[in-house]
C-alpha positions in Angstrom: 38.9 1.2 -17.1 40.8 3.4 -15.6 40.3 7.8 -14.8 42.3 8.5 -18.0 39.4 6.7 -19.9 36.8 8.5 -18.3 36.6 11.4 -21.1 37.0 15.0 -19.4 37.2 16.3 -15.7 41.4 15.9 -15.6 41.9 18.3 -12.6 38.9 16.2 -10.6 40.3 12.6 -11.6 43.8 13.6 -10.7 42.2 14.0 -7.3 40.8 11.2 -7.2 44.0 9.2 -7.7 45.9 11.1 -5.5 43.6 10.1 -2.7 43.5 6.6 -3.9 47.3 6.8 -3.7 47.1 8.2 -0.1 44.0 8.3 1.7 43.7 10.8 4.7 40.5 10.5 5.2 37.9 7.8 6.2 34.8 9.0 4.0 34.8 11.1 1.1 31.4 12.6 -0.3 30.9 12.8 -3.8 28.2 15.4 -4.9 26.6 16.9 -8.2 23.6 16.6 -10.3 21.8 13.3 -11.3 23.6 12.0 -14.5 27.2 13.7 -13.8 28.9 10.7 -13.5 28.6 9.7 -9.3 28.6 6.2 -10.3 30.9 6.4 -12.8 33.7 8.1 -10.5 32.9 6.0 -7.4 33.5 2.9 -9.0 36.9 3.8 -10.1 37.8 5.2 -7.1 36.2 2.1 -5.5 38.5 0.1 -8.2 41.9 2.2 -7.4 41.2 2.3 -3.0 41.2 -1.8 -3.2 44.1 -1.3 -6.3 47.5 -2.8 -4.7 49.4 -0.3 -7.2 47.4 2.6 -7.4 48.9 5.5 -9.8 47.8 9.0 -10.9 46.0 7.4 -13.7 44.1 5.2 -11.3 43.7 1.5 -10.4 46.4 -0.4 -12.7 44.4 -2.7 -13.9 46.5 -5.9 -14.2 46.3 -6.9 -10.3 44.6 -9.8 -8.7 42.6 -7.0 -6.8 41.5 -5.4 -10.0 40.7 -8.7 -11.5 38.1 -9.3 -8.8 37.0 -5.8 -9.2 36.4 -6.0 -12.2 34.2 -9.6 -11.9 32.1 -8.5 -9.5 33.6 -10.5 -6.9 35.6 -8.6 -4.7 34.8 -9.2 -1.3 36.8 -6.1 -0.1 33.9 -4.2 -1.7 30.4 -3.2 -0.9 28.0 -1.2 -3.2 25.1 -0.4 -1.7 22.7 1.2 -4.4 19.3 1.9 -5.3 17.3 -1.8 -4.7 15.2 -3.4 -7.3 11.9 -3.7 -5.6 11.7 -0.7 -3.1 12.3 2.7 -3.0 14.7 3.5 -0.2 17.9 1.4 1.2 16.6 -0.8 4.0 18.1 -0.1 6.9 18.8 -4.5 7.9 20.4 -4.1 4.6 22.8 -1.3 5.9 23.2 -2.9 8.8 24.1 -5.5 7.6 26.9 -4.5 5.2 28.5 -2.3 8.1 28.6 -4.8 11.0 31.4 -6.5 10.0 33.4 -3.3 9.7 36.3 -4.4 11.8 37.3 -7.6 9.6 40.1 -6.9 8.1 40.2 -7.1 4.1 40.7 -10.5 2.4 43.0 -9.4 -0.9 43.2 -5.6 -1.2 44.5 -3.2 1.2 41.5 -1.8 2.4 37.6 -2.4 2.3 35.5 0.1 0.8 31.7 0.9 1.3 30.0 2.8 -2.1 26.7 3.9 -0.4 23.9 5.9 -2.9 23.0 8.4 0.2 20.3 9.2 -2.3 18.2 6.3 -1.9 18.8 6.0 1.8 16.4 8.6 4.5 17.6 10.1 7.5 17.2 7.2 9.8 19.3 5.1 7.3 22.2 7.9 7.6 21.7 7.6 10.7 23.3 4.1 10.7 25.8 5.4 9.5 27.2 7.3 12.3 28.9 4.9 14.3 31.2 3.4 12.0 32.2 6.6 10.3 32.8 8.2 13.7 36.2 6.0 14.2 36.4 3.2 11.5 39.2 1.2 12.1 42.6 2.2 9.9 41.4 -0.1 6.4 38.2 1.0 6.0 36.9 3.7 3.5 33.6 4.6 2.7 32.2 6.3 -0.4 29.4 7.9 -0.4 27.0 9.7 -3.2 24.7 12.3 -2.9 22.9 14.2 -5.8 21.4 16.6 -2.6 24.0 17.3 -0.7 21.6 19.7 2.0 19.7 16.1 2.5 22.6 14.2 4.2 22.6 14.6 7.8 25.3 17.2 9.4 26.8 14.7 11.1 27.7 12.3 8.0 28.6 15.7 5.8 31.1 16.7 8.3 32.7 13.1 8.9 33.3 13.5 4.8 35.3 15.1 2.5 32.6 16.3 -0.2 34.2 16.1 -3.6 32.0 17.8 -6.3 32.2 16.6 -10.1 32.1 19.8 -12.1 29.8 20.1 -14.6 31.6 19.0 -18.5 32.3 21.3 -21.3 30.5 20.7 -24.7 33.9 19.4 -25.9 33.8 16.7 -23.5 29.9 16.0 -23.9 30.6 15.5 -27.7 33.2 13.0 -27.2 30.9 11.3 -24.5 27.8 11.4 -26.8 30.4 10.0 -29.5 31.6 7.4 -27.5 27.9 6.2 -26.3 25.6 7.0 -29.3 28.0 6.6 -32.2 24.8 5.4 -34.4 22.6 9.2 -33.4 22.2 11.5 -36.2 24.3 14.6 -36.1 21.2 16.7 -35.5 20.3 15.5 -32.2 24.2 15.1 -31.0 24.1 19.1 -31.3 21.5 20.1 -29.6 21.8 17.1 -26.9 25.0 19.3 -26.6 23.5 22.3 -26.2 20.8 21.4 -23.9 22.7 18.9 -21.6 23.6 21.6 -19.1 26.8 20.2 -19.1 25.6 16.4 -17.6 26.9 13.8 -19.8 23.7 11.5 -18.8 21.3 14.1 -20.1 22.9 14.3 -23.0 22.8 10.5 -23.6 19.3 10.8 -22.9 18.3 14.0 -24.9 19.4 12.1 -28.4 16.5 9.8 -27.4 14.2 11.9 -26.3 11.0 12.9 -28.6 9.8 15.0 -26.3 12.4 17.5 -25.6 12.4 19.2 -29.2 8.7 19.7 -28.3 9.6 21.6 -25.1 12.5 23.6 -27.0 10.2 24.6 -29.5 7.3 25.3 -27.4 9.1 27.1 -24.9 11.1 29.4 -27.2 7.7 30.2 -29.0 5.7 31.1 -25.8 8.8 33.3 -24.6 9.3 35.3 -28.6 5.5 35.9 -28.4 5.1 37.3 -25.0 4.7 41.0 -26.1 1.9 40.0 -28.3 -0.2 37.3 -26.2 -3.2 37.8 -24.7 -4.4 36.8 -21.2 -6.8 34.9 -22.6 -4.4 32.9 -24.6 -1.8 32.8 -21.8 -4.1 31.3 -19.4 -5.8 29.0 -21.9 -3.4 27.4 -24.7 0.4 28.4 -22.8 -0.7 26.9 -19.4 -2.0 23.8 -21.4 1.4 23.4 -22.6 2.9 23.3 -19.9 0.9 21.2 -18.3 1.6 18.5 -20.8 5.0 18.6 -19.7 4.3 18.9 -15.9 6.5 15.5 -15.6 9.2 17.7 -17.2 9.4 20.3 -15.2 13.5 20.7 -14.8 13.4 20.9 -18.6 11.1 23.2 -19.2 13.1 25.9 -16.5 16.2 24.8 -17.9 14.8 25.8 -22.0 13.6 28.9 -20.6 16.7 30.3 -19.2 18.1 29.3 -21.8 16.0 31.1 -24.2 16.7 34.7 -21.9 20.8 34.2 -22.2 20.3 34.2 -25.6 18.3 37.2 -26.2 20.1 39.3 -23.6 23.7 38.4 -25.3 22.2 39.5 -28.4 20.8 42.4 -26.7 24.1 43.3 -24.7 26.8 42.4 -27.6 27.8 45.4 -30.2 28.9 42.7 -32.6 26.5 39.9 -33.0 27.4 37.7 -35.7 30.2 35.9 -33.9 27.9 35.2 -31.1 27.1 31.7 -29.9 23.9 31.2 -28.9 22.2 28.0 -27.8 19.7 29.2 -30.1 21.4 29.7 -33.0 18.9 28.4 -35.4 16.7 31.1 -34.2 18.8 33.8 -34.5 16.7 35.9 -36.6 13.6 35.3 -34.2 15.6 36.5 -31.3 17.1 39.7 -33.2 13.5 40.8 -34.3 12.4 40.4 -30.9 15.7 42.6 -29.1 15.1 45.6 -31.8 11.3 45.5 -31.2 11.1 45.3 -27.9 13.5 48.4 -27.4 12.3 48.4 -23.5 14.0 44.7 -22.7 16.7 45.1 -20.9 19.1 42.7 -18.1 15.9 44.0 -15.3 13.7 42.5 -17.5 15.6 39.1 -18.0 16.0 38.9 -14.1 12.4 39.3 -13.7 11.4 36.8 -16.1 13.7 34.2 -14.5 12.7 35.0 -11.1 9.1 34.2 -12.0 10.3 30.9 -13.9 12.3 30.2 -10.5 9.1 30.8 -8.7 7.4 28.7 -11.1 9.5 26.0 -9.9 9.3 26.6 -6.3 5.6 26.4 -6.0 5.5 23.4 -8.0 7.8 21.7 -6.2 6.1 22.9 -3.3 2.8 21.1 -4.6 1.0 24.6 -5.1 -1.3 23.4 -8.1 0.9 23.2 -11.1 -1.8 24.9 -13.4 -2.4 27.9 -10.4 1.6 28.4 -10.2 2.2 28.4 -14.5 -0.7 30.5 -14.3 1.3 32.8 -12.0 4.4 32.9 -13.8 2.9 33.5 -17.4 1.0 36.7 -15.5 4.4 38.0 -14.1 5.9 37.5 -17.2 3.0 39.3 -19.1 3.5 42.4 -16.7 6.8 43.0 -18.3 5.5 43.8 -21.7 1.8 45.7 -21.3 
């Protein structure tokens, strides 16, 4: 494999290359949500750093350096990822892939580190300090962070951060075609839909029964709003989402997405060209806009600054029933 087989992102691959071509940095940070691709793009990068003809398409392939790329048996290269048995990097484990740091490479021109920053704490980075601070001229170190306000100041500014952008649906089709050939056409549109533009969501949303539950349920509990009760807000919609407490990013994600489509229907003078995520529900979410003549862009803020609350005191392990309970209240206040 080389970039021009990784579908999509041309401007960020072309990068890439050209950095694999001529490095002017020791440590590059690559950044972006979990299932973007991190892995993905830092073992090709890996692949073209330790290529001995590197080109803007990436590692060539055909070299001896490739070749032991390739096998798994490179010893220019060290991955350092999530381990089997434990949660976190060990830190002997760290250590021990960076003390040899001034050996020169055996084959390729440099030796690279590919480090999950994710799975390593604080005192890990920590480590990490010395040899980034003046690595000697053939090392390079790669290092991946779906958080990039966790890594320590000191790592982040020896680094150049690299951020994947997020895919179009174009590109998440092709992806989803390429890695799920066999999935029904349904669930390859709304994986589409609903992937947020992160090709490993997708892959997972054609094989997940759960999500269509959480579509449906949230887009339900959102339509109905100006007609539930209190009773029934605190009783059967905080059950809901309480089933899906493990799900939480999901279930912010369906509703904002639910609120973009009723404020472009509300917003747009011509509707029936709209796209809307959806689109299945159109007529749901026009009956809604004409009868609720008092919903307006304030309202949709509102309602996604409570969800974003929501969020925030879950995360901040405020009692997941107390904090839906809180959101579905805010919410309520918009339409009594």
């Amino acid at each position: 494999m080389a970039f021009t087989d990784i579908a999509g992102q041309e401007d960020f691959k072309k990068r890439l290359a050209k950095e694999a071509q001529n490095p002017h940095i020791a440590s590059y940070l690559l950044t972006g949500p979990v299932g973007i691709g991190k892995h993905t793009f830092a073992r090709e990068f890996a692949k073209a750093m330790l290529c001995e003809n590197p080109s803007p398409a990436g590692a060539c392939g055909t070299c001896k350096c490739c070749k032991y790329t390739d096998a798994g048996t490179n010893p220019d290269l060290k991955q350092i990822f999530k381990p089997e048995k434990t949660v976190n990097i060990k830190m002997e484990d760290l250590r021990d892939a960076t003390d040899d740091i001034d050996i020169r490479p055996q084959f390729s021109p440099r030796r690279v580190w590919v480090i999950d920053l994710d799975y390593l704490q604080a005192g890990g980075q920590n480590l990490l300090l010395k040899p980034t601070e003046d690595p000697p001229p053939h090392a390079v170190f790669i290092l991946l962070s779906s958080s990039p306000s966790s890594v320590i100041a000191t790592v982040k500014s020896r680094a150049l951060t690299l951020e994947i952008p997020k895919y179009d649906r174009e590109d998440i089709r092709k992806i989803l075609d390429i890695n799920v050939p066999d999935c029904d056409e349904e669930k390859k549109v709304y994986a589409t839909k609903f992937s947020d533009g992160i090709p490993g969501r997708a892959i997972n949303l054609v094989t997940d029964t759960d999500f269509a539950d959480i579509m449906d349920g949230v887009f339900d509990l959102v339509i109905e709003l100006p007609q539930m009760s209190y009773t029934e807000a605190l009783s059967d919609r905080v059950n809901f989402l309480k089933t899906y407490k493990d799900r939480l990013d999901d279930v912010v994600f369906v509703f904002m997405s639910v609120f973009e489509d009723l404020i472009l229907v509300k917003s747009a003078p011509e509707r029936k060209n709209l796209k809307l995520t959806f689109d299945d529900k159109r007529n749901l979410i026009e009956k809604f806009v004409t009868e609720n003549k008092k919903f307006t862009a304030g309202t949709v803020g509102r309602l996604s600054k409570a969800v974003e609350n929501f969020r925030e005191m879950a995360a901040a392990n405020v009692k997941y029933e107390a904090a839906a309970s809180v959101m579905l209240l805010d919410m309520l206040k918009e339409f009594k």
